[in-house]
C-alpha positions as CSV (number, residue, x, y, z in Angstrom):
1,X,-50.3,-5.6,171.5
2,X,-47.0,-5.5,170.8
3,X,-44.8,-8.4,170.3
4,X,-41.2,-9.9,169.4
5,X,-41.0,-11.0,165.9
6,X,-37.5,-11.9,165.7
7,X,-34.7,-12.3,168.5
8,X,-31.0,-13.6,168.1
9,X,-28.1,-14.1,170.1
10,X,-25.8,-11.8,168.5
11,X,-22.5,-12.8,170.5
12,X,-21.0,-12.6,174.3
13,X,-18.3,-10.3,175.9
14,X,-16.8,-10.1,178.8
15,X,-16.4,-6.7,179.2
16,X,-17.3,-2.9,177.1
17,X,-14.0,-3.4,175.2
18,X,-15.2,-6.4,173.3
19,X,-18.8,-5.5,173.1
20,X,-21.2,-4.7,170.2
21,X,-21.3,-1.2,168.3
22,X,-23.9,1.4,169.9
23,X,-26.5,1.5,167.2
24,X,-29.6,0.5,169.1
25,X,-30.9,0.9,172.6
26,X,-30.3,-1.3,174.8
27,X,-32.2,-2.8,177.7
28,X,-29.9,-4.2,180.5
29,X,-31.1,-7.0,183.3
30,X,-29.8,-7.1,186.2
31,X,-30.3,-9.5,189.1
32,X,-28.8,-12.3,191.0
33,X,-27.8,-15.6,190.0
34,X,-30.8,-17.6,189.9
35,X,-33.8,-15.0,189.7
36,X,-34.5,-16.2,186.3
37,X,-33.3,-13.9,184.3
38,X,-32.6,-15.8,181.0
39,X,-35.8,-18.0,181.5
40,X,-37.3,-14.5,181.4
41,X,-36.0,-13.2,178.2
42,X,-36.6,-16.2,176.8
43,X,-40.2,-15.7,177.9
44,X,-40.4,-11.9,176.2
45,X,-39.1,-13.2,172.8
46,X,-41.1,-16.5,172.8
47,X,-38.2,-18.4,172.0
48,X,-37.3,-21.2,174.9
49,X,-33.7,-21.9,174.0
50,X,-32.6,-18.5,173.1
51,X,-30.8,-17.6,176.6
52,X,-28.9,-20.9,177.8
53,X,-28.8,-20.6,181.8
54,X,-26.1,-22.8,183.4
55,X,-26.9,-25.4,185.7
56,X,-24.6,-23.5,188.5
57,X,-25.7,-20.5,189.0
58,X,-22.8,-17.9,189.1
59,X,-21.1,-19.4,186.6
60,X,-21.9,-17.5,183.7
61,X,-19.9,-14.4,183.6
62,X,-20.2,-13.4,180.0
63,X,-22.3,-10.2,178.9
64,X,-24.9,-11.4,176.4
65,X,-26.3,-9.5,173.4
66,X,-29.7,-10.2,171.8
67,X,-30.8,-8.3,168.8
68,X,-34.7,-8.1,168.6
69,X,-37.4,-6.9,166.7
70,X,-40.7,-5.5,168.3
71,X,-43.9,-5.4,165.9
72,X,-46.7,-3.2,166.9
73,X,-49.9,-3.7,165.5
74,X,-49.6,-1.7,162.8
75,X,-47.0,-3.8,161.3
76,X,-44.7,-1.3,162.5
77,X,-41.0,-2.6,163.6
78,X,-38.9,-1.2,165.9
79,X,-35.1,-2.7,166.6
80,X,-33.7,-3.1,170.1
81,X,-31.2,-5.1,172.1
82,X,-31.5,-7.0,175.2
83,X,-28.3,-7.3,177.1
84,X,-27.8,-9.9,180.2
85,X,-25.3,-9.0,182.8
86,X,-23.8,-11.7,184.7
87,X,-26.1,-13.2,187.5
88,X,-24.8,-11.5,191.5
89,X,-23.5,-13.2,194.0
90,X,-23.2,-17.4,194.7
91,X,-20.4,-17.8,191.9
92,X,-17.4,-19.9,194.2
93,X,-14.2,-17.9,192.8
94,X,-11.4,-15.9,194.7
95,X,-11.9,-12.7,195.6
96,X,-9.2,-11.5,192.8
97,X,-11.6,-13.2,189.9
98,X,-14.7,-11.7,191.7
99,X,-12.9,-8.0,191.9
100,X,-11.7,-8.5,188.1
101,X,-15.7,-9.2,187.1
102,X,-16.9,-6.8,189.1
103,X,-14.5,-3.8,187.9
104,X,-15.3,-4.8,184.0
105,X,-19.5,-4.6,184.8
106,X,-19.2,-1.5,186.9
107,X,-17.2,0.2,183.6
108,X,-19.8,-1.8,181.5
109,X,-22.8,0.0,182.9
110,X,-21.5,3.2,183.2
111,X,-19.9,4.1,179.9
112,X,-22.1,2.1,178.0
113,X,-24.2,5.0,176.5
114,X,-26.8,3.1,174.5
115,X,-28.4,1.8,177.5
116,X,-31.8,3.3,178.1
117,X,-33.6,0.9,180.4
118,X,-32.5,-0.7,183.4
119,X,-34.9,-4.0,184.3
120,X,-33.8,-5.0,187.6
121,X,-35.0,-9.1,188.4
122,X,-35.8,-9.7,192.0
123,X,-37.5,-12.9,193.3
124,X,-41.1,-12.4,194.7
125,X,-40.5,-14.5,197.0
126,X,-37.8,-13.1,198.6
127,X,-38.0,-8.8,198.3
128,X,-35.8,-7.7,201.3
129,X,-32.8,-9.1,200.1
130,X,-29.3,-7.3,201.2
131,X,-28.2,-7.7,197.5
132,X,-30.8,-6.2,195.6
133,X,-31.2,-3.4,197.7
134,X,-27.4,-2.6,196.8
135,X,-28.3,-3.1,193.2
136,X,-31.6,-0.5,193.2
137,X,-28.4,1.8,195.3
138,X,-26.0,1.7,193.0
139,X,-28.4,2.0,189.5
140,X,-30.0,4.7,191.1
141,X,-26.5,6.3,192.1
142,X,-25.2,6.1,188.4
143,X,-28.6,6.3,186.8
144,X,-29.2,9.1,183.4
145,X,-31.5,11.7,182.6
146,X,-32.3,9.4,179.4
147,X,-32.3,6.5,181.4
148,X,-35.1,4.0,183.2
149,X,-35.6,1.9,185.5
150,X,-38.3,-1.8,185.7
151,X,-38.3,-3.8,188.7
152,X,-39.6,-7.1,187.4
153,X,-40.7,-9.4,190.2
154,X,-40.1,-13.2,189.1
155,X,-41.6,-16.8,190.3
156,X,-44.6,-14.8,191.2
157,X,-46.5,-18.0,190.6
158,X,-45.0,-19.0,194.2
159,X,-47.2,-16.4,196.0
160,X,-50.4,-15.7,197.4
161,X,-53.1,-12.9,196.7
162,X,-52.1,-11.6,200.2
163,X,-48.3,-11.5,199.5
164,X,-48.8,-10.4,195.5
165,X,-50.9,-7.2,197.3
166,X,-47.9,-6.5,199.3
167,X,-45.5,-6.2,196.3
168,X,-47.5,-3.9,195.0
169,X,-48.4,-1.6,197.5
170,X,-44.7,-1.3,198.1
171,X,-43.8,-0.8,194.9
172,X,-46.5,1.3,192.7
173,X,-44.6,0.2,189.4
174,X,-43.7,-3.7,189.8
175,X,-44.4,-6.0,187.6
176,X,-45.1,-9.6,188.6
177,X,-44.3,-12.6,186.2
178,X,-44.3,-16.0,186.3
179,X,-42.5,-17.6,182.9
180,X,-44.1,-21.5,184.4
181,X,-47.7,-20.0,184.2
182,X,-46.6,-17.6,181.0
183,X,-48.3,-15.0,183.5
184,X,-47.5,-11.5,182.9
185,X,-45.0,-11.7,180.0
186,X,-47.4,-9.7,177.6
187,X,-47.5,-6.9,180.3
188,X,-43.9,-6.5,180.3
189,X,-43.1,-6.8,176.8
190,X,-45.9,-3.6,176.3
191,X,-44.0,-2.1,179.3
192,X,-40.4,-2.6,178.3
193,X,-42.0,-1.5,174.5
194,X,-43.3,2.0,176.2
195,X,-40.3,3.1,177.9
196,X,-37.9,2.2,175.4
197,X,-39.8,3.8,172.2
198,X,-42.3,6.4,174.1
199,X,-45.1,5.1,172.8
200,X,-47.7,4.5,175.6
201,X,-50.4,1.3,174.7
């Protein structure tokens, strides 16, 4: 099993200009406000205060940079960086704001060339949603040949058997978590391990 020995916030940007050197590869989440996505990378590196969420979600519109350190269990480490985009949608601001935000993300993910792994958040309990079928759109419209893709389902605690079925026969690849019930956070960290470093587990 693989697992995250050491994670730090490194520092916050709000746009390519002012981010980190490309030295390591990065895994980017994506999702809308209030899918859970720092309670989830908080989850994968065991370490509850790590990624602050704000109590009104949209708020936050600062990239965030975590430097982390995998440990396989051959005592062999491996040095990546998680990345959190800004949470989509519900955020009150004008239009202009919105547009500015917007315009420094879309540069953000496409020139950003340390990138290699896309994990796109989407709330079991809510799959069909207008904005995260633009978000699976547009990754796959800008998407690399050295690039990936993880559609992590959250709050799957919330769900029945039935409904948890459902997800997956729709999606082949999804992985369901719940961070409450600590429920599938080992599967994602061997996952997100794999397709960053290769190395099937």
């Amino acid at each position: 099993m693989v697992r995250v020995i050491s994670a730090e916030f490194v520092k916050s940007s709000p746009g390519i200009t002012e981010a980190l050197d490309e030295g390591v590869m990065e895994v980017l989440f994506l999702g809308r406000s209030n899918v859970g996505k720092s309670s989830l990378i908080n989850a994968l590196c065991a370490k509850r205060q790590l990624a602050k969420s704000s109590s009104t979600p949209g708020k936050t519109q600062l990239i965030n940079f975590f430097d982390i350190i995998y440990e396989d269990d051959d005592k062999n480490r491996y040095n990546a960086r998680f990345t959190d985009l800004p949470g989509f949608g519900y955020a009150k601001v004008s239009k202009e704001k919105k547009k500015e935000w917007s315009e420094a993300l879309n540069t953000f993910i496409k020139k950003r060339l340390s990138v290699r792994l896309f994990i796109h958040l989407i709330d079991a309990r809510h799959t069909d949603l207008e904005i995260d079928k633009g978000v699976k759109s547009y990754i796959d419209s800008i998407l690399r040949a050295d690039q990936k893709v993880l559609n992590i389902y959250t709050k799957a605690d919330k769900l029945t058997q039935k409904e948890s079925s459902a997800i997956l026969r729709q999606d082949k690849n999804a992985l369901l978590v719940s961070v409450l019930k600590k429920r599938g956070i080992d599967e994602a960290n061997e996952k997100i391990f794999s397709l960053l470093f290769g190395k099937e587990r």
